[in-house]
C-alpha positions in Angstrom: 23.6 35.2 -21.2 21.1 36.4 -23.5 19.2 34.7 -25.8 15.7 34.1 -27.4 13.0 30.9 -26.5 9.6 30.6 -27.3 7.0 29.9 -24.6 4.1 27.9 -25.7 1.0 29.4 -23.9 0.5 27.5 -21.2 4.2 27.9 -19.7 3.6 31.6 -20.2 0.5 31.5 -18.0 2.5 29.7 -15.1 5.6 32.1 -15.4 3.3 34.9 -15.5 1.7 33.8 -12.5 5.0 32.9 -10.6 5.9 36.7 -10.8 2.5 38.2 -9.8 2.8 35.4 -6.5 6.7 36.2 -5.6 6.9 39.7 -7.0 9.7 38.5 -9.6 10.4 40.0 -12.9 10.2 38.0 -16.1 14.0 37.2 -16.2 13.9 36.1 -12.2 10.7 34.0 -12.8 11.7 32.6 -15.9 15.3 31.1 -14.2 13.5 30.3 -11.1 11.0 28.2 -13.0 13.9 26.7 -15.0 16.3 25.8 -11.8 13.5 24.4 -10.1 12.9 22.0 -13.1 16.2 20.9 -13.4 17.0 20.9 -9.8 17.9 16.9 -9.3 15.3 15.5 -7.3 15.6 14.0 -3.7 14.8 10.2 -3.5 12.8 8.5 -0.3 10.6 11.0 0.3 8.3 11.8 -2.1 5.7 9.1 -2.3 4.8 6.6 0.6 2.1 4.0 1.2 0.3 3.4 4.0 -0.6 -1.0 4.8 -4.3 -2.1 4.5 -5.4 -5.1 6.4 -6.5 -7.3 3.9 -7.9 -10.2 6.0 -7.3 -13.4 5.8 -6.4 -15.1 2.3 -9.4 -17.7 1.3 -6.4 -19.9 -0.2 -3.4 -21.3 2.0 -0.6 -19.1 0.3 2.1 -21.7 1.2 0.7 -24.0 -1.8 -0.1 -21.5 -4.0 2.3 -22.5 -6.5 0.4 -25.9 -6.5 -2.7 -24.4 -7.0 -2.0 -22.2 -10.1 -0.4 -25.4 -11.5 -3.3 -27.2 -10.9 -6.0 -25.1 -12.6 -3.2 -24.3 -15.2 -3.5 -28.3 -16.1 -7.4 -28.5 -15.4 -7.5 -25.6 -18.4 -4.8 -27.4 -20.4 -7.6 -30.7 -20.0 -10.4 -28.8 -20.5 -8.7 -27.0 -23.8 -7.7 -30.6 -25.2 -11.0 -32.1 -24.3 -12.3 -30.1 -26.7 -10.7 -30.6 -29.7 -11.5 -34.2 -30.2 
C-alpha cells in the first residue's frame, strides 16, 4: 500500500539511523519501526524487583491499626483543644 505520513524530526532521526545500523532502506526501516511499536508486548518479564532487608520495624506491626487510630484521635484532641 502506498500512501503519504509526515515524520516529525525526531522520528526521522531514529528511522534514519535504524537503516544506517541494519542496512535497511527507508520503506523496510520505516515498517520495521512501525511493527516493532505495535508488536503486543509480553507480560512477566520486563520489569523485576529485587527484596531489601529493611531491618527490624521500630513499631510492632501487629497493632498498627491501633496505633494510627490513636495518634489519629490525639490530633482530633489536639485540633479541638484549640478551638476553645
Amino acid at each position: 500500500m502506498r500512501t503519504t505520513i509526515t515524520l516529525d524530526s525526531d522520528v526521522d532521526l531514529a528511522v534514519r539511523r535504524l537503516m544506517r545500523e541494519r542496512g535497511l532502506s527507508f520503506k523496510a526501516a520505516v515498517n520495521e519501526a512501525i511493527r516493532h511499536g505495535i508488536r503486543p508486548r509480553t507480560t512477566g518479564s520486563a520489569y523485576r524487583t529485587r527484596p531489601v532487608a529493611m531491618g527490624v520495624p521500630a513499631v510492632p506491626l501487629d497493632k498498627a491499626l491501633r496505633l494510627a487510630a490513636q495518634l489519629e484521635d490525639d490530633e482530633l484532641i489536639h485540633k479541638l483543644a484549640l478551638r476553645k
